[in-house]
C-alpha positions in Angstrom: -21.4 72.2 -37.4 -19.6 69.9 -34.9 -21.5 68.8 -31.3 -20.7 67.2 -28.7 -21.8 63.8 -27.6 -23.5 63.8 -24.5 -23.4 60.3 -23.6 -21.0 59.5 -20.7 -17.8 57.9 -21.6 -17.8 59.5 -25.0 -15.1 62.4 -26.6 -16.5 64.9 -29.2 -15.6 68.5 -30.3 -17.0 71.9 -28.7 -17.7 74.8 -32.0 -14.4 77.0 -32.1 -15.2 80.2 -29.9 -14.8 82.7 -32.8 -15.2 82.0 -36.2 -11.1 80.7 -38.1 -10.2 79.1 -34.8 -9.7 75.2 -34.6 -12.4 73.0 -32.7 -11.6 72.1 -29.1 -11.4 68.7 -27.8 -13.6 68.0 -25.5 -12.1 64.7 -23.1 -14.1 62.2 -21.6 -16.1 62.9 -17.8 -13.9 60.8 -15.8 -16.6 58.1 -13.8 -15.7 56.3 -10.8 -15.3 52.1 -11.6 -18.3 49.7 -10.6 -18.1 48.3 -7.3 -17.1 44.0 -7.5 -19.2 41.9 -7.1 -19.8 38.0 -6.8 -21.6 35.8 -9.4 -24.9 36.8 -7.8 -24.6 40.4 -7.8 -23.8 40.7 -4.6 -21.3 42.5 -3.1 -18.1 40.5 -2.0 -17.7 39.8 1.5 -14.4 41.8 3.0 -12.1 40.9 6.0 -11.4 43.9 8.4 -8.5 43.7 10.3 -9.0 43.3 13.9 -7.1 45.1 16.4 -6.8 45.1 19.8 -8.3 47.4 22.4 -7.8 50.9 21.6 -4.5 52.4 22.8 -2.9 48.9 22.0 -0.4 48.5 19.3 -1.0 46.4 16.5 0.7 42.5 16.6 3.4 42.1 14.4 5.7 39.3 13.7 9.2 38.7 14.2 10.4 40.9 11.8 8.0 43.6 12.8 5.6 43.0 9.6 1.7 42.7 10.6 0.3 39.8 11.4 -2.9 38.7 9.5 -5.6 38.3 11.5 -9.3 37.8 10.4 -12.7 39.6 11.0 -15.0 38.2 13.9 -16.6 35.3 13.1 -14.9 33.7 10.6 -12.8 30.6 10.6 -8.9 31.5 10.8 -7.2 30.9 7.2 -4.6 27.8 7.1 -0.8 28.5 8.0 1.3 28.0 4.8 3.5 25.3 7.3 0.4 23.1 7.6 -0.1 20.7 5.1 -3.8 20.0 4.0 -4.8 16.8 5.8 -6.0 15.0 2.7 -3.3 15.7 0.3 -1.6 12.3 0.7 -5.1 11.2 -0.5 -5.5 13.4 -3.1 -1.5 13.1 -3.7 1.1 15.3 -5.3 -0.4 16.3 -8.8 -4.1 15.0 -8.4 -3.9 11.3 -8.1 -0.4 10.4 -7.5 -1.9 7.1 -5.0 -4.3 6.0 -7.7 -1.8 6.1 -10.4 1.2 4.3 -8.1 -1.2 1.6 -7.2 -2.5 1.2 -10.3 1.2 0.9 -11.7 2.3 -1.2 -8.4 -1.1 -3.3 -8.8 0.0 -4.0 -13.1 3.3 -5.2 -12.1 2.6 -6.9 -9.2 -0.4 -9.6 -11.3 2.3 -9.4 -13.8 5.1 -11.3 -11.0 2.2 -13.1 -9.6 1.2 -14.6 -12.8 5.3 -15.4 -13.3 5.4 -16.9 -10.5 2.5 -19.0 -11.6 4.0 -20.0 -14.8 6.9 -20.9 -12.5 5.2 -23.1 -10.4 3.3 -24.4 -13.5 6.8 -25.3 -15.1 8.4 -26.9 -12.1 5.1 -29.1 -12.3 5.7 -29.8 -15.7 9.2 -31.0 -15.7 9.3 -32.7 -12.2 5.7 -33.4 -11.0 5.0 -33.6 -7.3 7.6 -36.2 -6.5 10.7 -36.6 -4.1 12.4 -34.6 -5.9 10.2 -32.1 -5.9 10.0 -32.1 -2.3 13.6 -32.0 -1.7 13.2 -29.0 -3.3 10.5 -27.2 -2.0 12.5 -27.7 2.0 15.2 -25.8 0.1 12.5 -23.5 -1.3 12.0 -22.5 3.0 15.3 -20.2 2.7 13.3 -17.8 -0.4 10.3 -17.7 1.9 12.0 -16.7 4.9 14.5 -14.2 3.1 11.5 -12.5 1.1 9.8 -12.2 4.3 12.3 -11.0 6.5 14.4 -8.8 3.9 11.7 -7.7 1.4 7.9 -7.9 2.5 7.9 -7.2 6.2 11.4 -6.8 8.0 13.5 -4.6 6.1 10.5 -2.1 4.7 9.2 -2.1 8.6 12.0 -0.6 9.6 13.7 1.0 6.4 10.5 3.1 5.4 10.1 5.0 8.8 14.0 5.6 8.7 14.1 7.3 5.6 10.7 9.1 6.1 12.7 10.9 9.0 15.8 11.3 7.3 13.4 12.7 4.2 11.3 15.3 7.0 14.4 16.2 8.1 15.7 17.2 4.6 12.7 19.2 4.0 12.7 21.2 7.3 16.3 21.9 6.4 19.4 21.0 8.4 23.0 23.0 8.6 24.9 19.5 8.3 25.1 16.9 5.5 22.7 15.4 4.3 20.4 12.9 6.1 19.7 10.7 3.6 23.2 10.4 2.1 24.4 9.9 5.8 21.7 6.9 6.7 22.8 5.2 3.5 26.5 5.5 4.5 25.9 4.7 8.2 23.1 1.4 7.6 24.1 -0.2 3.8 27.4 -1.5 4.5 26.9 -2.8 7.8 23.8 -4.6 6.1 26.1 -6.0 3.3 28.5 -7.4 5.8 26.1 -9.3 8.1 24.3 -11.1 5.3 27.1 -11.8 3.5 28.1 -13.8 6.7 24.9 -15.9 7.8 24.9 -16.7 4.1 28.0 -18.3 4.2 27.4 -19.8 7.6 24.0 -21.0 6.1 25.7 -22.8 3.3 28.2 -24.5 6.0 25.0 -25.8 7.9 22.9 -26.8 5.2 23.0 -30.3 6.5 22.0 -29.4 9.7 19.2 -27.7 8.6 17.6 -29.9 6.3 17.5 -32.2 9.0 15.7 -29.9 11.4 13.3 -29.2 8.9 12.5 -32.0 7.4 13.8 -35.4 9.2 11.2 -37.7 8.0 12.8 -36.7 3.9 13.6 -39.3 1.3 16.2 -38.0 -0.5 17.9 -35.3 1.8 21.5 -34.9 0.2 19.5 -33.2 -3.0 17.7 -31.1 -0.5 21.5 -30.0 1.1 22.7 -29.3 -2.3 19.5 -27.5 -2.8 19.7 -25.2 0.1 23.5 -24.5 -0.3 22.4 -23.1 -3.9 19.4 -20.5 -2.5 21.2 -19.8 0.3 22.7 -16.8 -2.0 19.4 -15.1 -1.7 20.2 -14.0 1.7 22.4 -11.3 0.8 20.9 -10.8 -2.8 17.1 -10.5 -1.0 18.8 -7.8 1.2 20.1 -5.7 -0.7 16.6 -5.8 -2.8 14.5 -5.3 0.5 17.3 -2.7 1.2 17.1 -0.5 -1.8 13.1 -1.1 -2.5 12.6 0.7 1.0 14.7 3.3 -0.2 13.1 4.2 -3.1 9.2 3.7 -1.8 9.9 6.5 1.3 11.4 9.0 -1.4 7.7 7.9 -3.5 9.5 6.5 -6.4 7.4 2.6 -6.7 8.0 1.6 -10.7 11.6 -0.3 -10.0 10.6 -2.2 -6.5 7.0 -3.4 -8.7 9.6 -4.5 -11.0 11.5 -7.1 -8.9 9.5 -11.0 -8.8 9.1 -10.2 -12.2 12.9 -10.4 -12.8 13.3 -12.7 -10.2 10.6 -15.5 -11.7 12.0 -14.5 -15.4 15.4 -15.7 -13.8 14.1 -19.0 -12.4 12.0 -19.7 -15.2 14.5 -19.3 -18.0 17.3 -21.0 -15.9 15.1 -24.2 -15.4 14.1 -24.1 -19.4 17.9 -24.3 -19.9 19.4 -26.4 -17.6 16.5 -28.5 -16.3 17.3 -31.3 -18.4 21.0 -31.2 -17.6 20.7 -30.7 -13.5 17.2 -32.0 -12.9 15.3 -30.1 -9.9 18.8 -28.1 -8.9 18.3 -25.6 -12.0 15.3 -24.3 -10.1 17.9 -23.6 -7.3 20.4 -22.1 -9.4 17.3 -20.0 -10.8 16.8 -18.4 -6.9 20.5 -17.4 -7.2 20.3 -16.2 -10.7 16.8 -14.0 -9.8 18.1 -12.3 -7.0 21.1 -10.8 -8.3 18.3 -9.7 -10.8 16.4 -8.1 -7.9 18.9 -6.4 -7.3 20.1 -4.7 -10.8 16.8 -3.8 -11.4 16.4 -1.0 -8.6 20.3 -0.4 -8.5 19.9 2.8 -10.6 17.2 4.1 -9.8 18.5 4.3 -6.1 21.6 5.9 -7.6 19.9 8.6 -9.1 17.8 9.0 -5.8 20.5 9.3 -3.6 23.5 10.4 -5.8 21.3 13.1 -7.3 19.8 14.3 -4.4 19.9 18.1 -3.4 21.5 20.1 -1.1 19.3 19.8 2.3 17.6 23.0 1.8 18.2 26.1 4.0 16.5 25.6 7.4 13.3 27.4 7.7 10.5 26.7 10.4 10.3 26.0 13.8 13.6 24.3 14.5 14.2 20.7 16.0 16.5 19.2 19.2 17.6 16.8 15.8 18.2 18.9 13.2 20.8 20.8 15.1 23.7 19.2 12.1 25.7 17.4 14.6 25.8 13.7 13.6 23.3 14.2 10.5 21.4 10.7 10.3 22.0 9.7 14.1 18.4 9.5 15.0 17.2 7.4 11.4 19.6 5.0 12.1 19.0 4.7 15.5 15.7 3.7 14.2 17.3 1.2 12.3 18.9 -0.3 14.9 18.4 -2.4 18.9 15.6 -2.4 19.7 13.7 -1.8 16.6 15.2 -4.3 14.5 14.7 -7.0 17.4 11.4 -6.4 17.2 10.6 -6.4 13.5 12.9 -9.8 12.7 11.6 -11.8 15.4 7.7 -10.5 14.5 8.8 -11.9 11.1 10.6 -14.8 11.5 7.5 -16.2 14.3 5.2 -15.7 11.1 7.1 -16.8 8.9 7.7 -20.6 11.1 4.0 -21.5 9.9 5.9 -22.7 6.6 8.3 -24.3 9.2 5.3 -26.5 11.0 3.8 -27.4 7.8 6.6 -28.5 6.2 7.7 -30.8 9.5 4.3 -31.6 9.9 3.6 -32.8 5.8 7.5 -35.0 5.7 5.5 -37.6 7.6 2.8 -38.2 5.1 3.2 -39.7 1.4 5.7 -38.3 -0.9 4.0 -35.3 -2.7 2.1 -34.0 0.3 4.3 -31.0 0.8 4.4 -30.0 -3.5 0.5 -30.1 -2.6 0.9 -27.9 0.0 3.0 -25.4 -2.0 0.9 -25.3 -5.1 -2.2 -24.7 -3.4 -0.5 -21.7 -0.9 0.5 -20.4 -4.1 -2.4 -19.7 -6.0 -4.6 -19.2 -2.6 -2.1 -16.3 -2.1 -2.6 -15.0 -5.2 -5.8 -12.1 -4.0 -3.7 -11.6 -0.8 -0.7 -10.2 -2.9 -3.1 -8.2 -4.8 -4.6 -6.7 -1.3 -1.1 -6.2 0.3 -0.5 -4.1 -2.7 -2.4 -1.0 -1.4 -0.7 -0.8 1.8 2.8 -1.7 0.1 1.8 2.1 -1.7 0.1 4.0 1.4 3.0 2.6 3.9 5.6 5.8 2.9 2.8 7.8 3.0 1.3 6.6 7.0 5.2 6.9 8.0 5.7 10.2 7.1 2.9 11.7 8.1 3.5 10.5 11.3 7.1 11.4 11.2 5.5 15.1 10.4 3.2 14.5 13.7 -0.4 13.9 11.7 -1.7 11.2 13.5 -5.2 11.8 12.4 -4.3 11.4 8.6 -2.7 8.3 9.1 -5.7 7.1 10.7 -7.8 7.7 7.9 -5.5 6.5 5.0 -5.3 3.2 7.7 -8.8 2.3 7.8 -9.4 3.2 4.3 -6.5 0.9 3.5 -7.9 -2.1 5.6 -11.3 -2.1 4.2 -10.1 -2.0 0.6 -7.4 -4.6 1.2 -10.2 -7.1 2.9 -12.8 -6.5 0.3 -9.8 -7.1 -2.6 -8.9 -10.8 -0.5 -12.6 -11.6 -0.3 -13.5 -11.4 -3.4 -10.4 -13.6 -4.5 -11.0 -16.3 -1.8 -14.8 -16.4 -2.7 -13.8 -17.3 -6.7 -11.1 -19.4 -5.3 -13.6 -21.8 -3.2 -16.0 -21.5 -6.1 -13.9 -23.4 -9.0 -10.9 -25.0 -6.9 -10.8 -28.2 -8.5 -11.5 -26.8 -12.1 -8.3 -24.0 -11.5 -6.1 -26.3 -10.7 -6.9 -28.8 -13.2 -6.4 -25.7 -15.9 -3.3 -24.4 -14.4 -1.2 -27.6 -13.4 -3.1 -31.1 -14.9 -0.6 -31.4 -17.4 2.9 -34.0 -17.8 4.0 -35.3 -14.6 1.1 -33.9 -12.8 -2.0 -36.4 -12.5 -5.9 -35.7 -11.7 -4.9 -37.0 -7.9 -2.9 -34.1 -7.6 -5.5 -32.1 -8.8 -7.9 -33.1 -6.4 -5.4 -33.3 -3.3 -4.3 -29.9 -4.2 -7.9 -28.6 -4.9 -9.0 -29.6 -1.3 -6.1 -28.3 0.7 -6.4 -24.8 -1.6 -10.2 -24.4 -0.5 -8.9 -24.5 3.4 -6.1 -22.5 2.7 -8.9 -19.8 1.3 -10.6 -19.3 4.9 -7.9 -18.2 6.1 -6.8 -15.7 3.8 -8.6 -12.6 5.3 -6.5 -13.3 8.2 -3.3 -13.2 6.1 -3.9 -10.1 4.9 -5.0 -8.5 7.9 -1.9 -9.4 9.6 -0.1 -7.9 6.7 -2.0 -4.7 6.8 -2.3 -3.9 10.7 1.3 -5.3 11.7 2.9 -1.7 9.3 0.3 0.3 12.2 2.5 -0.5 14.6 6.2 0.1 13.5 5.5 3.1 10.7 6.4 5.4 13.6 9.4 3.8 14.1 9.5 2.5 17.6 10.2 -0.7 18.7 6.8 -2.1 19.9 6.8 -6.0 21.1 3.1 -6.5 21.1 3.0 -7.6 16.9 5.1 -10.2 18.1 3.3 -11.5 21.0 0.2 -11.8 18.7 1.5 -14.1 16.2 3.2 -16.3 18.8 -0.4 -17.1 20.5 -1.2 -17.3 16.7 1.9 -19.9 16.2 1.2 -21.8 18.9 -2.5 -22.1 17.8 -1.1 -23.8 14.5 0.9 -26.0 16.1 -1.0 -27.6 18.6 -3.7 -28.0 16.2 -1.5 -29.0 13.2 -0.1 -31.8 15.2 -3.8 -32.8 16.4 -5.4 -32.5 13.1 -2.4 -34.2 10.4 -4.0 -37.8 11.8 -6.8 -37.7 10.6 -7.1 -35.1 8.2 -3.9 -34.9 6.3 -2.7 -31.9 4.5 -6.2 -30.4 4.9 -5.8 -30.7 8.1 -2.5 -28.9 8.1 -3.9 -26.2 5.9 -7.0 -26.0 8.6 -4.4 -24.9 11.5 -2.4 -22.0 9.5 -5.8 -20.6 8.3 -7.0 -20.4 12.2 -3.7 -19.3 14.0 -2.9 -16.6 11.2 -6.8 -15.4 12.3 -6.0 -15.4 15.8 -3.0 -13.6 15.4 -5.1 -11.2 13.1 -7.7 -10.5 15.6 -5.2 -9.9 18.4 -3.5 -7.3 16.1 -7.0 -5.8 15.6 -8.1 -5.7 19.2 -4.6 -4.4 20.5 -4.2 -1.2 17.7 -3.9 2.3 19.9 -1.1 3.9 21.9 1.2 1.7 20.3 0.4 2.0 16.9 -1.7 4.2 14.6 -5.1 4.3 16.7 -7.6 3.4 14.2 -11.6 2.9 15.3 -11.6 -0.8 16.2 -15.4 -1.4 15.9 -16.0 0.8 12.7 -13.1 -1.9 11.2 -15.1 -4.9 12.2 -18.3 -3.6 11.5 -16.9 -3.1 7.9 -15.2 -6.5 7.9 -18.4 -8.1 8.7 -20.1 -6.4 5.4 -17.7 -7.8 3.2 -18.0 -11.3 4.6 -21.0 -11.5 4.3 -20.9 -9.9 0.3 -18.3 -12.4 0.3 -20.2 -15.8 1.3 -23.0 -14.6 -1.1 -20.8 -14.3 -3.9 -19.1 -17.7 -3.3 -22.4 -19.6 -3.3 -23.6 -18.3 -6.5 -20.4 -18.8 -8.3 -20.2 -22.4 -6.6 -23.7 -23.4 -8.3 -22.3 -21.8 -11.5 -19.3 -23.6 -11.5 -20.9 -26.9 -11.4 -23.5 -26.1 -14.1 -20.5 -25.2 -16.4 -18.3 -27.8 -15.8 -20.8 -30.7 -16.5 -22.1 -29.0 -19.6 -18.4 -29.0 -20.9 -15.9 -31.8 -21.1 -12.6 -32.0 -19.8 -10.5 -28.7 -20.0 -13.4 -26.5 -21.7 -15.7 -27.1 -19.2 -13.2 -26.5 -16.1 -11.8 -23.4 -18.2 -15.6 -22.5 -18.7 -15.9 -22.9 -15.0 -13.4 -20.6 -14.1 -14.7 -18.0 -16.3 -18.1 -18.3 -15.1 -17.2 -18.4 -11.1 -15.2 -15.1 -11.6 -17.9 -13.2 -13.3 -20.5 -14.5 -11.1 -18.2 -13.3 -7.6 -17.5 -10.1 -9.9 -21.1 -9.2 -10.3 -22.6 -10.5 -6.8 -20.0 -9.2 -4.2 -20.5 -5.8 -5.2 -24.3 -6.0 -5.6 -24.6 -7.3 -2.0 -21.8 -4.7 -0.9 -24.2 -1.6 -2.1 -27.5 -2.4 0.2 -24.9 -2.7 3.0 -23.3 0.6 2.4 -20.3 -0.3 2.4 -17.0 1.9 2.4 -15.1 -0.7 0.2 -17.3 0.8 -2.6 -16.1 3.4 -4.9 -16.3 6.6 -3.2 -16.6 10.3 -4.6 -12.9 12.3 -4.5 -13.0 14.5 -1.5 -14.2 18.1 -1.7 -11.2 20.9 -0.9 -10.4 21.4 2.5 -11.2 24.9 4.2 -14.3 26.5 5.5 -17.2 26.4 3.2 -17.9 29.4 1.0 -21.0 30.8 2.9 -21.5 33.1 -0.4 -21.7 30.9 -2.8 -25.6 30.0 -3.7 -24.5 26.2 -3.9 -23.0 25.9 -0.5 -26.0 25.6 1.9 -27.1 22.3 0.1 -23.9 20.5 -0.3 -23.7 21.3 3.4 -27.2 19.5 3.9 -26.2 16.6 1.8 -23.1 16.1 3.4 -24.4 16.6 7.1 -27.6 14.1 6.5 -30.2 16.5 7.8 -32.3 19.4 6.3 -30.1 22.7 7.0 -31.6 26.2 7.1 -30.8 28.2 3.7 -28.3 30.9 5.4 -30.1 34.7 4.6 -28.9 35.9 1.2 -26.9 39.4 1.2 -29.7 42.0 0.0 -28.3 43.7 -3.3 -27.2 47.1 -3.4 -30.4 49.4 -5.2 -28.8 51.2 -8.5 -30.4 53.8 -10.1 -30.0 53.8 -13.8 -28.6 57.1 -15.6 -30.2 58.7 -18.0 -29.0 61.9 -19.6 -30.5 63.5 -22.0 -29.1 64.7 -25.2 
């Protein structure tokens, strides 16, 4: 005979009612579903709605759907319209900073070291000579042009321009669109202008060579020169141009790409025709480079703008700007007047320290400007590397502040100029440490002697002190123009800066020579750097003055550690070694010495230039979970009270009997 089960949940049969009838199906007691609950057990906390006092009807929104509103005493949930504060940090897709640095930072060692084998092969084949000379006044157009058109001038005011015409896209607009419109309204305007002070430049190459130079032996190879790399001018804009383009719509691969075309270009053209047109071929190699420059981000801006979406239907609180009549008119007013004034002049009054050193070194012995080149050139070298961080986190500081997120920008600014200061530190301290024994490894070779080692060696040591200043001019002069509005106080900075190096250049080249020379840039570009420091608030990003220096004095002192060590080191290696293997040993040993002390007297010091752990997620801390209370102690630095834990609910077990 059949029975029935008498456990819950479970079917079985009933015994037919009369004897030849079929069993009856007996279905399953229907039981009401556990309550949730959270990993603990406990019972998950709920929201009520709050409403207003009674006989009040409940707040809706514009289209007459209820507004969310949250239970006393919690914290009120995000608006989908805000963006999270840190998510520039954490970028789009997990690490998309980390991975565009690291990518910028590969490429750009990979133009630095091209641009050392270029200077390494101009040594080769024409020494530190007149001719060489000649050239490098020449060489003063490249400088200026990258300066003005690709480092500082063109990305100052380029980036913030698209970064509004780019907010403006995203908030949605009813005309064209703004990106497509600033290229139309800025690019050929651009292409016209240089295209005419390059021409004029090549008409008043003689002119110029003798303002720059007048004390110059040879000064009709140094026209010739200057008439060849005058070219770059419209070449270097139009890269400048299209690498701003690109780094505001977050797209960094093909502006990385650019010295490494652009040395590739000198270097291959001075291979071939160096023979044939002496130190000209490294002329015609600028000319040849830039057009490079300019091929190697032309597509990828084509594809940015050309493919480009509709602006996207307007949604949001709407803007006195994005009402569609004259799409673009605000961006390139911030291209223009005022705002370009500001940014050229800025660049052109740092860029005239190159100026006073190269009038400054035509009156001493022929050679004494090469040695002023070769040892700027590798003394830059850990300053390029810094800038490269803030060359990355530049789109990012302009848009937020195009979005109105002051407070982000000020964090991704100071993280930005502690990283970039502990980067140039811990170059310039293996630079002092084996000067003499790097250049001997990178340029003692053919036409250059062991006195141009040692002349070069000296002057790169001075030129070292004053890198912190170089790239804290770099970093803090993008604080005040990523907004985009004309500010005049960058530029009032580097002219007491300026002056500085002149008065003390011309005091100083007496006695001391090149070092001498090399003494005055490092101490104006300081000067200028500390003004920049001291002057940062209502008109640029307002970042915490004395938190910077206090920071800036930790890695200086990591820094002047490190060097000493790796100085001793040095030595020791280089006399246990002869010739080349013990200078290459030298090297070696000075850059794993600086490598292993700067960090070791950063971590005592508590620095912030230290690796850091990633950020937590934004939003209020989960009061339920059993974890929360402690990493709220940890993070707040003092013993916190473990909050009261939810009693759980008493359950009686069932038991039924059979």
């Amino acid at each position: 005979m059949n029975q029935a089960s008498d456990a819950p949940g479970t079917t079985g049969t009933a015994p037919p009612s009369r004897p030849g009838a079929p069993p009856v199906t007996v279905p399953p007691p229907v039981t009401a579903p556990a309550p949730r609950t959270g990993p603990d057990d406990t019972p998950p906390r709920t929201e009520a709605p709050r409403t207003g006092p009674p006989g009040t009807a409940p707040r809706t929104g514009p289209d007459d759907t209820p507004l969310r509103t949250e239970a006393p005493g919690t914290a009120p949930a995000p608006r989908p319209t805000d963006p999270d504060p840190d998510d520039a940090e954490r970028g789009e897709g997990g690490g998309f900073l980390a991975r565009a640095a690291l990518l910028t930072g590969v490429l750009t060692a990979a133009g630095a070291l091209l641009g050392l084998l270029r200077d390494q092969t101009l040594a080769h084949l024409f020494g530190a000579d007149r001719d060489t000379d000649a050239f490098l006044v020449a060489w003063t157009v490249p400088e200026f042009a990258s300066t003005l058109l690709i480092e500082d001038g063109m990305a100052l005011v380029l980036v913030p321009a698209f970064s509004v015409a780019l907010a403006r896209r995203t908030r949605g607009t009813s005309g064209p669109d703004p990106v497509r419109a600033l290229v139309r309204a800025s690019l050929p305007r651009l292409g016209l202008a240089l295209s005419g002070i390059a021409l004029l430049l090549v008409v008043m190459a003689p002119a110029l060579v003798g303002a720059l130079a007048p004390g110059l032996p040879d000064p009709e190879l140094a026209v010739d020169c200057t008439r060849l790399t005058a070219t770059c001018l419209l070449s270097f804009g139009l890269a400048g141009y299209c690498g701003a383009a690109l780094r505001a719509h977050r797209s960094f691969l093909a502006p990385a790409t650019i010295y490494v075309a652009y040395n590739v270009g000198i270097i291959t053209t001075m291979l071939v025709l160096g023979g044939r047109w002496g130190v000209r071929s490294a002329a015609a190699g600028v000319a040849i480079g830039g057009l490079l420059m300019v091929l190697a981000q032309l597509p990828a801006l084509w594809v940015r703008v050309r493919g480009s979406a509709r602006p996207a239907p307007a949604t949001g609180p709407r803007r006195p700007e994005d009402d569609g009549t004259g799409a673009g008119d605000r961006a390139v007013r911030l291209a223009g007047g005022a705002l370009i004034a500001s940014v050229l002049l800025f660049g052109v009054c740092r860029q005239s320290q190159v100026l006073i050193e190269r009038f400054l070194g035509s009156s001493l012995p022929a050679g004494a400007i090469s040695h002023l080149n070769y040892a700027q050139k590798v003394a830059q070298m850990p300053m390029v590397l810094s800038l490269m961080l803030c060359t990355v986190t530049f789109p990012v500081v302009a848009r937020a502040l195009a979005e109105g997120h002051t407070e982000k920008a000020r964090r991704r600014v100071e993280r930005d100029l502690t990283l970039a200061a502990a980067v140039v530190l811990l170059g310039a301290a293996a630079i002092v440490a084996c000067a003499p024994q790097l250049v001997q490894v990178l340029f003692q070779r053919g036409a250059f002697t062991a006195a141009d080692t040692a002349a070069t060696a000296g002057v790169m040591r001075v030129y070292a002190l004053g890198l912190l200043g170089h790239t804290l001019v770099g970093a803090l002069v993008r604080t005040y123009f990523s907004a985009g509005r004309p500010t005049w106080y960058p530029l009032a900075a580097m002219s007491a800066g300026i002056a500085a190096t002149a008065v003390l250049g011309a005091l100083a080249v007496g006695p001391f020579g090149v070092r001498g020379i090399a003494a005055a840039n490092a101490t104006g570009i300081t000067l200028a750097a500390v003004l920049l420091l001291c002057g940062t608030g209502p008109r640029s990003v307002p970042v915490h003055r004395r938190r910077v220096a206090a920071e800036l004095t930790k890695t200086l002192v990591a820094a002047g550690c490190a060097t000493g060590a790796a100085l001793l080191c040095a030595r020791w290696a280089d006399a246990a070694l002869p010739g080349v293997r013990g200078a290459a040993a030298a090297v070696a040993a000075a850059v794993l010495v600086v490598a292993v002390v700067f960090p070791l007297t950063l971590w005592p010091l508590r620095a912030d230039a230290l690796p850091r752990r990633p950020a937590r997620a934004s939003g209020p801390p989960d009061v339920t979970s059993p974890r929360s209370w402690t990493d709220r102690a940890r993070e707040g630095g003092r013993r916190t009270a473990r909050p009261p834990r939810t009693p759980r609910p008493v359950t009686r077990k069932r038991t039924d009997a059979r």
